[in-house]
C-alpha positions as CSV (number, residue, x, y, z in Angstrom):
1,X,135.1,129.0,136.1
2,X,132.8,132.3,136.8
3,X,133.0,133.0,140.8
4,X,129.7,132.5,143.0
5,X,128.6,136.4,143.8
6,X,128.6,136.4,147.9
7,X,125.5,135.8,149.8
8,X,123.8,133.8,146.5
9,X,123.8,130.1,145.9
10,X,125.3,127.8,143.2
11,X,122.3,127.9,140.2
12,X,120.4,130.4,142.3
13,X,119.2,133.5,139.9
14,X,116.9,136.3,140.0
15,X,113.4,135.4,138.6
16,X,110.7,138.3,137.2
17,X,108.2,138.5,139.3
18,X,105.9,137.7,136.6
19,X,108.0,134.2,135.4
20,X,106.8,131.1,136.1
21,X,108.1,127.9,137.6
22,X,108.3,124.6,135.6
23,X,107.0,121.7,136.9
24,X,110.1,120.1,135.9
25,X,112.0,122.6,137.8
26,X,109.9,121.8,141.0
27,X,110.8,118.0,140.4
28,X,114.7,118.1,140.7
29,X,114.5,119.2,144.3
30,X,115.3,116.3,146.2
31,X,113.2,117.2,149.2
32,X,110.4,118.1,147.5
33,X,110.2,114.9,145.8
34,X,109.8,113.0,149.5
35,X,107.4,115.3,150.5
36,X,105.2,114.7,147.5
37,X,105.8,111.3,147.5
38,X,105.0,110.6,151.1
39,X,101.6,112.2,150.4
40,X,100.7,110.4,147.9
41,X,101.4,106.6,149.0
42,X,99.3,107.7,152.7
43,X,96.8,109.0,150.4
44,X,96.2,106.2,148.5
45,X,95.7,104.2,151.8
46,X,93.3,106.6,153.1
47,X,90.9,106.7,149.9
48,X,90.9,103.1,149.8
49,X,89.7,103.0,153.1
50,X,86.9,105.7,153.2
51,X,85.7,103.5,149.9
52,X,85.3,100.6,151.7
53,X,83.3,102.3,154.5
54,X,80.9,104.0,152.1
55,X,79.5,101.0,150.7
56,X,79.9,98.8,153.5
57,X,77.6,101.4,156.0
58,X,75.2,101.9,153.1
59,X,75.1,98.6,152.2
60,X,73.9,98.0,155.9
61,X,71.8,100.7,156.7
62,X,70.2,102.0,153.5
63,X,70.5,105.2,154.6
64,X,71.9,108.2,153.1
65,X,72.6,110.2,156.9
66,X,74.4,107.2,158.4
67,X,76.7,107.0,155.3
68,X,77.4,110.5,155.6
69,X,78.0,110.2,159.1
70,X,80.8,107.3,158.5
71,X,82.6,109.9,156.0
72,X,81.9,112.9,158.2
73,X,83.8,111.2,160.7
74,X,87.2,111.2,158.6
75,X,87.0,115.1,158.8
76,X,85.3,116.3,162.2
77,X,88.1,115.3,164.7
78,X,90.6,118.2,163.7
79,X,87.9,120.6,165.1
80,X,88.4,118.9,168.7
81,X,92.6,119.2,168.7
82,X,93.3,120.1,165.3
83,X,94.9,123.6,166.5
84,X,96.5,123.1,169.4
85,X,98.5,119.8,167.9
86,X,98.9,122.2,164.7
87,X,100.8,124.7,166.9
88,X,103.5,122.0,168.0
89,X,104.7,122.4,164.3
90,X,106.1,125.9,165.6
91,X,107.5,124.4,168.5
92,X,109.4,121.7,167.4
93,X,111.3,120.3,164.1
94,X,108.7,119.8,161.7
95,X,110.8,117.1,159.9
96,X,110.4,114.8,163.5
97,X,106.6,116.2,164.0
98,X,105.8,115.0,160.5
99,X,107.8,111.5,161.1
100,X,106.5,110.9,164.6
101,X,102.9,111.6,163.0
102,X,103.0,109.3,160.6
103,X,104.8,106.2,162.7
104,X,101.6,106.8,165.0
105,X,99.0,106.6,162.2
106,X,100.5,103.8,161.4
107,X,100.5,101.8,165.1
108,X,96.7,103.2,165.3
109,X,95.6,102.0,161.7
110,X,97.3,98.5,162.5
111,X,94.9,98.0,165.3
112,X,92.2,98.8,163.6
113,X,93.1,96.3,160.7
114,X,92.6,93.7,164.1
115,X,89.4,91.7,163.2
116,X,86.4,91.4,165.3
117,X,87.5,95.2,166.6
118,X,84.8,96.2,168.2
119,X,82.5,99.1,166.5
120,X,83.3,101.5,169.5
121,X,87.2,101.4,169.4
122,X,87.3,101.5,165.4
123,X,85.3,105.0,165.5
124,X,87.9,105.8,168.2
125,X,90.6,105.0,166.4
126,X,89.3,106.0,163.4
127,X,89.0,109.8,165.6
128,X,92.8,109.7,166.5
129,X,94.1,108.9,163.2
130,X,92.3,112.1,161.7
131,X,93.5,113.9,164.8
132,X,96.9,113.5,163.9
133,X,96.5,114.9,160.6
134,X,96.7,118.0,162.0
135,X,100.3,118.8,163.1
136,X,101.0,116.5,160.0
137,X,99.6,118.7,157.9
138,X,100.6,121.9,159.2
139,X,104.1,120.8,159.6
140,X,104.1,119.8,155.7
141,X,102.9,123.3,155.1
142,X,105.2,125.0,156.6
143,X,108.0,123.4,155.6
144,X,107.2,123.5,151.9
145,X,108.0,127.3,151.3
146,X,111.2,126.9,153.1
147,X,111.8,124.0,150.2
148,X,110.3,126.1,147.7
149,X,110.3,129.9,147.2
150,X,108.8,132.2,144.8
151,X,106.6,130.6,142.1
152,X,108.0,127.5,142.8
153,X,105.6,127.3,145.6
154,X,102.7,127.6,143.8
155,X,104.2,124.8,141.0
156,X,104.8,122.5,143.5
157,X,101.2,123.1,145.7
158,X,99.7,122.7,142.3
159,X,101.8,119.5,141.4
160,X,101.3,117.8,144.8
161,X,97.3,119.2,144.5
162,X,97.1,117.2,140.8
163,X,98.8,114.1,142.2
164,X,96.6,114.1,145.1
165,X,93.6,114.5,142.9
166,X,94.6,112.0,140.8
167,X,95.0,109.6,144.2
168,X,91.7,109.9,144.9
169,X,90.7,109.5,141.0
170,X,92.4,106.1,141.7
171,X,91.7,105.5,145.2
172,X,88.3,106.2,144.4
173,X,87.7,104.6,141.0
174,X,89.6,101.5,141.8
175,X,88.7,101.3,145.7
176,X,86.1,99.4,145.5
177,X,87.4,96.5,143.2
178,X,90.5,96.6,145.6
179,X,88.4,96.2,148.9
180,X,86.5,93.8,147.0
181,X,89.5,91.6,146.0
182,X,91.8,91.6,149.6
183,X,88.8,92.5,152.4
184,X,88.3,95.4,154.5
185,X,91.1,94.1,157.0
186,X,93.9,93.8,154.5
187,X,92.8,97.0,153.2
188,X,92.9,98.7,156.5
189,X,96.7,96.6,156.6
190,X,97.9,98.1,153.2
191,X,96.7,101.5,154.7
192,X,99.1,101.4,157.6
193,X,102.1,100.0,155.2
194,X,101.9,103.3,153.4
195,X,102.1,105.2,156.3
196,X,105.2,103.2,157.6
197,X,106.5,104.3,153.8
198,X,106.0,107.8,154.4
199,X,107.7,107.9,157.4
200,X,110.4,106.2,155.9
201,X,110.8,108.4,152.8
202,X,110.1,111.7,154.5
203,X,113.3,110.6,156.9
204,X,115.7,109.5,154.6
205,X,114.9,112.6,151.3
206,X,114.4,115.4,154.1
207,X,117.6,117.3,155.6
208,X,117.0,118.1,159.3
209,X,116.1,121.7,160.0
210,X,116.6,123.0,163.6
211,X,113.4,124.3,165.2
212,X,111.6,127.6,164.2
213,X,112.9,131.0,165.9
214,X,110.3,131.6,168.6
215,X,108.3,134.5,168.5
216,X,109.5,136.5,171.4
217,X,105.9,138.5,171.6
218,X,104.4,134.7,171.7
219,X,103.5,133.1,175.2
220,X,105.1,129.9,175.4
221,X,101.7,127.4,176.6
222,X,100.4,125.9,173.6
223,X,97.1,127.2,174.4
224,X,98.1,131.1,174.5
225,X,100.2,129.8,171.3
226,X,96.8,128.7,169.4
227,X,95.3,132.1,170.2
228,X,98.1,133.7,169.2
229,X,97.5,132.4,166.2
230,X,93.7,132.5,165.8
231,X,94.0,136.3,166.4
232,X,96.9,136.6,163.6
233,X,94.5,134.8,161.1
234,X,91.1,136.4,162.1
235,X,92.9,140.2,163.0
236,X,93.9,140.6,159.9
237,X,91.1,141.3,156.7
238,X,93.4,140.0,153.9
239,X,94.0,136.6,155.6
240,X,90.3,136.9,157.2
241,X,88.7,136.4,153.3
242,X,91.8,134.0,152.4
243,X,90.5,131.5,155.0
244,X,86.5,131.9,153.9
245,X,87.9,131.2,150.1
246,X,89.5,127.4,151.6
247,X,86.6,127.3,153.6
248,X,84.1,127.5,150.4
249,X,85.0,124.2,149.7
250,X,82.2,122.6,152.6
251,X,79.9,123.5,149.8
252,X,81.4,121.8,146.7
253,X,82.5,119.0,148.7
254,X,79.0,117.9,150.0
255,X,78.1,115.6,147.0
256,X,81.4,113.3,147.8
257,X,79.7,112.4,150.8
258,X,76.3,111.5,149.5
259,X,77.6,110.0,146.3
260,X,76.5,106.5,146.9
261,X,72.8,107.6,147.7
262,X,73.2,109.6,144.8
263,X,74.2,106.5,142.5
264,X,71.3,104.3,143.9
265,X,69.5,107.0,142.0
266,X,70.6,105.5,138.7
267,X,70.5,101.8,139.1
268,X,69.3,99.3,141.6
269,X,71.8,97.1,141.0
270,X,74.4,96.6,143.6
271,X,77.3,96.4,141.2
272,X,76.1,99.2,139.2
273,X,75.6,101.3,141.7
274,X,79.2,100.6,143.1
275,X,80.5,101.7,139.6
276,X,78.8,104.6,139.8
277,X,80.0,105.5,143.2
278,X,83.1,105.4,142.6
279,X,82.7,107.6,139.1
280,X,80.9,110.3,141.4
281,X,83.5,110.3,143.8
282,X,86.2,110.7,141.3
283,X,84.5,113.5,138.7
284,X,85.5,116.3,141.2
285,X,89.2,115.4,141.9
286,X,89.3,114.9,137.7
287,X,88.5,118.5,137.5
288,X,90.8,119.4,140.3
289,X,93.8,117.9,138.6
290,X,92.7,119.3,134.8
291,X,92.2,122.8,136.3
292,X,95.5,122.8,138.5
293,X,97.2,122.1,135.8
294,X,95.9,124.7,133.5
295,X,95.8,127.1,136.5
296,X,99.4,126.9,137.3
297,X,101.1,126.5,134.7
298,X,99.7,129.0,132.6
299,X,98.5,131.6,133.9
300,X,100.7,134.5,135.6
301,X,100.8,134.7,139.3
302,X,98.7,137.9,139.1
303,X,96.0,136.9,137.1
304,X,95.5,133.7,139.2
305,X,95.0,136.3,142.1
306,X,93.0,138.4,139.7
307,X,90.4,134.9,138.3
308,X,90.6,133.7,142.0
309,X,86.7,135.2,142.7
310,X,85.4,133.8,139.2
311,X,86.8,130.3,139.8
312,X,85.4,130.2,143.1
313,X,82.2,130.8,141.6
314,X,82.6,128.4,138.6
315,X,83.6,125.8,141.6
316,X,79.5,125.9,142.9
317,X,77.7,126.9,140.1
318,X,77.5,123.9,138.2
319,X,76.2,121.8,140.7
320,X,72.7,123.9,140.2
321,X,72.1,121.8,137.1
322,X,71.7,118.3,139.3
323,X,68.3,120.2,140.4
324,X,67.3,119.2,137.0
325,X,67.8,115.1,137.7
326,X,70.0,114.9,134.7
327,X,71.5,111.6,133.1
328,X,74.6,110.4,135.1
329,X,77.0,111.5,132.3
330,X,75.9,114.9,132.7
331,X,76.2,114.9,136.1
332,X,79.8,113.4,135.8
333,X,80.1,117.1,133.6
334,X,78.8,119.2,136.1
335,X,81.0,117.3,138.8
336,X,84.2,117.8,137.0
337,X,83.7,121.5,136.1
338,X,82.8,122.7,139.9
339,X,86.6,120.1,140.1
340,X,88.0,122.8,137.9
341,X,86.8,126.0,139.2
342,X,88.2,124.4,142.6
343,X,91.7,125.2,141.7
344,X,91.4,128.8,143.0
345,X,92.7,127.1,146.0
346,X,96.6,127.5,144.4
347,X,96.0,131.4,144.2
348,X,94.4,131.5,147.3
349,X,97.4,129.5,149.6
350,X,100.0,131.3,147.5
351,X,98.1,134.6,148.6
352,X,98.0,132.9,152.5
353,X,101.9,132.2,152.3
354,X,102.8,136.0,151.2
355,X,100.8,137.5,154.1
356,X,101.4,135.5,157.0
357,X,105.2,135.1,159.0
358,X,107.5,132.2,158.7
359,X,107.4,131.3,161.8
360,X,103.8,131.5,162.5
361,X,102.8,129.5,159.4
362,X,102.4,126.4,161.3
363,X,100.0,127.9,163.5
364,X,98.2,129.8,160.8
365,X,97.9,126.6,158.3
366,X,97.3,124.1,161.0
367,X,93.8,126.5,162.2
368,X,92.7,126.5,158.5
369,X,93.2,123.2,157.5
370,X,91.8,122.5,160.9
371,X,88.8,124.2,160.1
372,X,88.8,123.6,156.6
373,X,88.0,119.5,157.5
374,X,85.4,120.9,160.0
375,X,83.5,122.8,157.3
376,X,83.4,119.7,154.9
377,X,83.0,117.2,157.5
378,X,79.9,119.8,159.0
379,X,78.4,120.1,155.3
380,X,78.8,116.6,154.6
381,X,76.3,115.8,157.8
382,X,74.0,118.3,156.7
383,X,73.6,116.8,153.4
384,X,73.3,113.2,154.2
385,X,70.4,114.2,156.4
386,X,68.9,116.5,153.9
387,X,69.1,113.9,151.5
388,X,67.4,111.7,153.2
389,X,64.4,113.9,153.8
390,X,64.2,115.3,149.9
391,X,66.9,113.1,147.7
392,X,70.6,113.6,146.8
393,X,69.8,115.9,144.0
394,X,68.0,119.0,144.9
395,X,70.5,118.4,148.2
396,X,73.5,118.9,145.3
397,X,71.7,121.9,143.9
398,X,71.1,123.8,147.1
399,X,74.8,123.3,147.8
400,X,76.2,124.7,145.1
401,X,73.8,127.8,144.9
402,X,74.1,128.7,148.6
403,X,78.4,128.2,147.6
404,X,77.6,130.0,144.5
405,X,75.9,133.3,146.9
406,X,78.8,133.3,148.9
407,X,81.6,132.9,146.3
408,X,80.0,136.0,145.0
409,X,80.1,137.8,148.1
410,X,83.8,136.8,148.5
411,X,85.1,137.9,144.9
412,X,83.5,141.5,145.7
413,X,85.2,141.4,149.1
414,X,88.5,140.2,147.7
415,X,88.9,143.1,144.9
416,X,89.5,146.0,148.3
417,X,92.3,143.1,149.6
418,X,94.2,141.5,146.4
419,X,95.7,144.9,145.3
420,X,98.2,144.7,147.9
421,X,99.3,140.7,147.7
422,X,99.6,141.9,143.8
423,X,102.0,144.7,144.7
424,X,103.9,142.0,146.8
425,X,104.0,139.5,144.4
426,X,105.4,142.2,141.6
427,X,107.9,143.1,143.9
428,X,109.4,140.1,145.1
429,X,112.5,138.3,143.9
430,X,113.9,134.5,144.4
């Protein structure tokens, strides 16, 4: 039996720079597995939910601003406390901060599952829950690289970005049968069960990890932590354009929130037009899972840093052709080609990962993501009040050219910063 060469791992080799991981690969690591399968179950729960509130709000009010409101507030809160919770992630095992996390979304989601809650304490609740997110999320993203390294990374982001997409195709599509079937209550219920599951899995398929290794030149308050790390992503150009390419995605994003409006367009009947909500709502995360797929698996590391301005572009432009009122099953087209060009998102949070420190990530990820919720939840208000002045279609178009205009400006912007992240992605070995 060969000897283990010191200072490398059993089944550990050297990997071209250029090679790419297999999904299948990606899969046999144990921890990765509970990761992945932790987001998806809480997922699911969360899509049914913001199904059910769609429909019931607009089945209320009529009106597309109040409906966007409702599914606005899933994504505003993290702009409140998303950065400072996001920082605790460097602070403290991000195994327990993710655990922790989801045993409280699960306590929170419980009592809002209580009938008769009054409308007040839901929103409330509602607001914590999304809060919460935050050092979840950053935790998660933080931790991944230290589970995956090299191209595995960007395999397993664009596995768990498919089977997320493919979530809300379900959670989505399905949602409103589901709500239909059990009631809003036990939907809320089923919710907080899969929260309890993640908790449960990320415990038992995750080793314990000590704390990150402060950064000495770091103040200890979370506050001077959080603008610590606001200065690291906003101080430096390459990560500067890295976050305004996640950030594109408050464009692209908007007709999600407006897609029951938009439906009402087609039909006038009530099950129709649920049908066609939840088709709408699922054409973008169709295209998200097709073009992730494609996008990671194959094409080279470089050239996805190389396409990442075109597909940011393709990502807005086809939501110019709803200006035209086409038939639904062209819209459903346009929808799930902007879904495609969406996967620049891999290249562009491999691209994040390579420039920013290990133990700063949590910081780093939890500001965008923070902001990245703000941005869609912001968009999402605009175009449900929009709408309601001129129509969910020329509301669609105006999104995706103004996304289109600054995709463009953020490709030409991107070619003085990707030369460099090329280099280090040549250069590195795993």
């Amino acid at each position: 039996m060969a000897a283990t060469r010191p200072g490398r791992l059993p089944g550990r080799h050297r990997r071209s720079p250029e090679s790419q991981a297999t999904y299948g690969e990606v899969i046999a690591i144990g921890e990765f597995r509970a990761l992945w399968g932790g987001q998806c179950l809480s997922l699911l729960g969360d899509q049914l939910a913001q199904v059910a509130l769609a429909l019931l709000v607009y089945d209320r009010t009529g009106s597309p601003l109040a409906t966007a409101g409702v599914y606005a507030l899933t994504y505003l809160p993290p702009i409140v406390g998303g950065p400072f919770l996001a920082a605790l992630a460097d602070k403290y095992a991000r195994r327990r901060i993710m655990i922790v996390c989801d045993l409280a979304r699960a306590a929170l989601v419980g009592l809002m599952a209580v009938p008769d809650m009054p409308f007040y304490a839901l929103c409330a609740l509602v607001f914590l829950v999304v809060l919460l997110s935050s050092p979840f999320t950053a935790a998660r993203a933080a931790l991944l690289p230290e589970i995956l390294e090299g191209d595995r990374y960007v395999a397993g982001s664009a596995l768990q970005n498919m089977t997320n997409q493919a979530v809300q195709m379900l959670g989505f599509a399905a949602g409103a049968g589901v709500i239909a079937a059990i009631g809003a209550h036990y939907g809320l219920a089923l919710d907080a069960a899969t929260f309890l599951a993640s908790a449960l899995i990320i415990a038992l398929g995750v080793r314990r990890r000590p704390p990150p290794e402060p950064d000495t030149s770091v103040p200890i308050s979370m506050w001077a932590m959080t603008k610590t790390g606001a200065r690291l992503v906003f101080g430096d150009r390459r990560l500067r354009v890295l976050v305004l390419f996640a950030w594109l995605c408050g464009f692209y994003v908007l007709p999600e929130g407006i897609a029951v409006p938009y439906a009402a367009t087609f039909s006038t009947d009530p099950r129709t037009v649920t049908l066609l909500t939840g088709l709408l709502m699922a054409a973008m995360p169709t295209g998200t899972v097709l073009g992730a797929f494609f996008f990671g698996r194959f094409v080279t590391p470089t050239r996805r840093l190389r396409a990442m301005g075109w597909m940011a572009m393709l990502s807005c432009a086809p939501l110019i052709g709803c200006a035209m009122r086409p038939p639904v099953a062209v819209v459903l087209a346009l929808w799930v080609l902007a879904g495609i060009g969406g996967a620049y998102q891999l290249a562009a949070n491999a691209a994040f990962v390579q420039c920013v420190p290990a133990n700063r990530r949590a910081q780093a990820f939890g500001l965008v993501q923070s902001g990245l919720l703000g941005v869609q939840g912001i968009g999402i208000l605009i175009g449900g009040a929009a709408a309601q002045a001129l129509g969910p279609e020329p509301v669609v178009a105006l999104a995706g050219a103004a996304g289109l205009a600054a995709a463009a400006l953020l490709a030409m912007l991107w070619t003085e910063s990707r030369t460099e992240i090329i280099t280090r992605v040549r250069t590195q070995v795993t």
